[in-house]
C-alpha positions as CSV (number, residue, x, y, z in Angstrom):
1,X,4.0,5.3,-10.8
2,X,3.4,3.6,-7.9
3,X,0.3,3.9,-5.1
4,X,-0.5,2.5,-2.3
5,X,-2.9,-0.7,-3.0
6,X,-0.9,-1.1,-6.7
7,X,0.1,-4.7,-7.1
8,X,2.5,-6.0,-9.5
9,X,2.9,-8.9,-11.5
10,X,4.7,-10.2,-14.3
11,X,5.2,-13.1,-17.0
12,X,8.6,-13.5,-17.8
13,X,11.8,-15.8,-17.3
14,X,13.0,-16.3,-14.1
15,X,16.3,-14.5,-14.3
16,X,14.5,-11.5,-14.7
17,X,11.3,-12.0,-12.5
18,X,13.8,-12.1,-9.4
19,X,15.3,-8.6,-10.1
20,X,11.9,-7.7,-11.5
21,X,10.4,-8.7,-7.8
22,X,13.3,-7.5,-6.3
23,X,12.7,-3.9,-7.9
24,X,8.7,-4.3,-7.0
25,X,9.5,-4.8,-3.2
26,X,11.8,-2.2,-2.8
27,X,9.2,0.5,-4.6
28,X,6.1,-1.1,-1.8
29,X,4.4,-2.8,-4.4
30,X,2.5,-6.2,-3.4
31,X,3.8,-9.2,-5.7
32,X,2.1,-12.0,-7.3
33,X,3.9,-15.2,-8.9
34,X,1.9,-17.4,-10.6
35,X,4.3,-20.5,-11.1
36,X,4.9,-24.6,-11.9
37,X,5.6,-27.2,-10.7
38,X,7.6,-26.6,-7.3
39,X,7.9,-22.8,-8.1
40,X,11.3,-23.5,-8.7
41,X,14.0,-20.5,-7.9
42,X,10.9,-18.0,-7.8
43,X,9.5,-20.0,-4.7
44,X,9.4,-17.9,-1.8
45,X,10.2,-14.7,-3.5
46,X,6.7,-13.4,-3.9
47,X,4.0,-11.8,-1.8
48,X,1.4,-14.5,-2.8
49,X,2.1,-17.5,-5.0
50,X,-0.2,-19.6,-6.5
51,X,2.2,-23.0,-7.6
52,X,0.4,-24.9,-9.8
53,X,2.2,-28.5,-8.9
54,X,2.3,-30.9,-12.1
55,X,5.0,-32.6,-13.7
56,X,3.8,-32.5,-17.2
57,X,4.6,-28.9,-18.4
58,X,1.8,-28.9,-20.7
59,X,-1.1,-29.5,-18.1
60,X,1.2,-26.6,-16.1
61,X,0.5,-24.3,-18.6
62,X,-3.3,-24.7,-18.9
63,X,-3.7,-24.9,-16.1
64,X,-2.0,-21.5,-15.3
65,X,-4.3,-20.5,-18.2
66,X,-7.0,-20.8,-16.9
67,X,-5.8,-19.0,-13.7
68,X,-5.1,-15.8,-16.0
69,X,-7.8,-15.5,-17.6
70,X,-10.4,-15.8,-14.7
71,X,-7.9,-13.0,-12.9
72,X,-8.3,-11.1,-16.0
73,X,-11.7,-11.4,-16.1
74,X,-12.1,-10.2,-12.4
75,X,-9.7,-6.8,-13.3
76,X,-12.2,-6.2,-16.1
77,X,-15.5,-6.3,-14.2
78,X,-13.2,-4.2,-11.1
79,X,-12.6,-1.7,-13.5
80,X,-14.6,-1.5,-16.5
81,X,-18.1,-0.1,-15.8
């Protein structure tokens, strides 16, 4: 359900992320896209992107793991108490 301040986000392949983001926008909901290299066809389809510019997928990846888990960290300590 959606309410105003919700934010969505999602981890998926392209293909899907644009009707996914697509689907966010038209409900209200903010979007997030964390992506590689030059953000590819997801670039510019987002609210906020955070590109993480590399050309060696692996370092990509970790990079962008590290991302996630200090985000999911922060949703933790926001909403556990």
């Amino acid at each position: 359900m959606r309410r105003v301040g919700n934010l969505f986000d999602a981890i998926a392949e392209p293909a899907n992320l644009r009707l996914a983001l697509a689907a966010a926008r038209k409900r209200g909901l903010k979007t997030v896209a964390l992506l590689g290299g030059t953000g590819g066809a997801l670039a510019g389809k987002a609210d906020h992107e955070i590109i993480i510019r590399g050309a060696a997928a692996a370092r990509v990846q970790e990079a962008q793991q590290v991302i996630l888990h200090l985000w999911l960290e922060m949703v933790e300590r926001a909403f556990v108490r």
